[in-house]
C-alpha positions, 0 to 999 in steps of 0.5 A, spaced: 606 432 970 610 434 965 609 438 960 614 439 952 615 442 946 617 438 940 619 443 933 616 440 928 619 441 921 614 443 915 611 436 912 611 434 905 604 431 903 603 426 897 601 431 893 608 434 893 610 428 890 615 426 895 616 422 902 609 423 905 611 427 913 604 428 914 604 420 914 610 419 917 607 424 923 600 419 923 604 413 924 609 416 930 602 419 933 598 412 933 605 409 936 606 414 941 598 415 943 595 407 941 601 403 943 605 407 949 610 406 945 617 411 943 620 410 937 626 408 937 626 410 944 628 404 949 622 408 953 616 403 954 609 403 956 611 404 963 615 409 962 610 414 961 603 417 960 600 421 955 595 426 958 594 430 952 597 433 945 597 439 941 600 442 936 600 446 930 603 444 924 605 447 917 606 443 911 611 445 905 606 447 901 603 453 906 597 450 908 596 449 917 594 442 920 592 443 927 593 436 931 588 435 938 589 428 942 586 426 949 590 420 951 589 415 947 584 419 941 587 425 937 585 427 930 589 431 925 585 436 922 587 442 915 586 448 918 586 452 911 593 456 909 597 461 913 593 466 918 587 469 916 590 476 917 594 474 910 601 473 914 607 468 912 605 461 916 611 459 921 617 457 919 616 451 923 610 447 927 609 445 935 606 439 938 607 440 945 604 434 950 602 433 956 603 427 961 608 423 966 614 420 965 616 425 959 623 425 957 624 431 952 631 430 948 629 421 948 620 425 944 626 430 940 630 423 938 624 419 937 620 425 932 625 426 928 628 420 927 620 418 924 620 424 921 627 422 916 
């Protein structure tokens, strides 16, 4: 068992009128979860598990998404905006995740190729 920790840039929404992060997250998420698959990674089901995902992540607009998966089954829900003490959110998000066979530097590559 491993454990990384991928950064996470802050993610556009539709809503800012330019490419969607959050959907672009969803859909590495489904392919890293569902499928077992790296984008863009030579690395193939085989190679490695997913036992569990969390993260927090921020968005452009200030608002914070939490991100909490098991195996195959992960959700992304809105947290509100910044902390409740009224603080700055974090400049950047974390997923970090939890399994077999993880390759930090080929999970980095592959997030932010997805995320581009």
């Amino acid at each position: 068992m491993s454990t990384i920790s991928l950064a996470v840039p802050p993610l556009r929404t539709a809503d800012d009128g330019n490419d969607d992060g959050v959907t672009k997250l969803d859909a590495w998420l489904r392919a890293v979860c569902w499928d077992a698959a790296l984008p863009g990674s030579a690395a193939s089901s085989s190679s490695f598990e997913v036992h569990r995902i969390k993260g927090r992540l921020v968005l452009a607009d200030g608002r914070i998404m939490h991100l909490q998966g098991v195996r195959e089954i992960f959700e992304l829900t809105e947290a509100g905006v910044g902390n409740d003490d009224g603080a700055q959110p974090p400049a950047e998000g974390k997923i970090v995740v939890i399994g077999r066979g993880l390759q930090a530097d080929a999970w980095r590559t592959s997030l932010t190729a997805a995320l581009a």
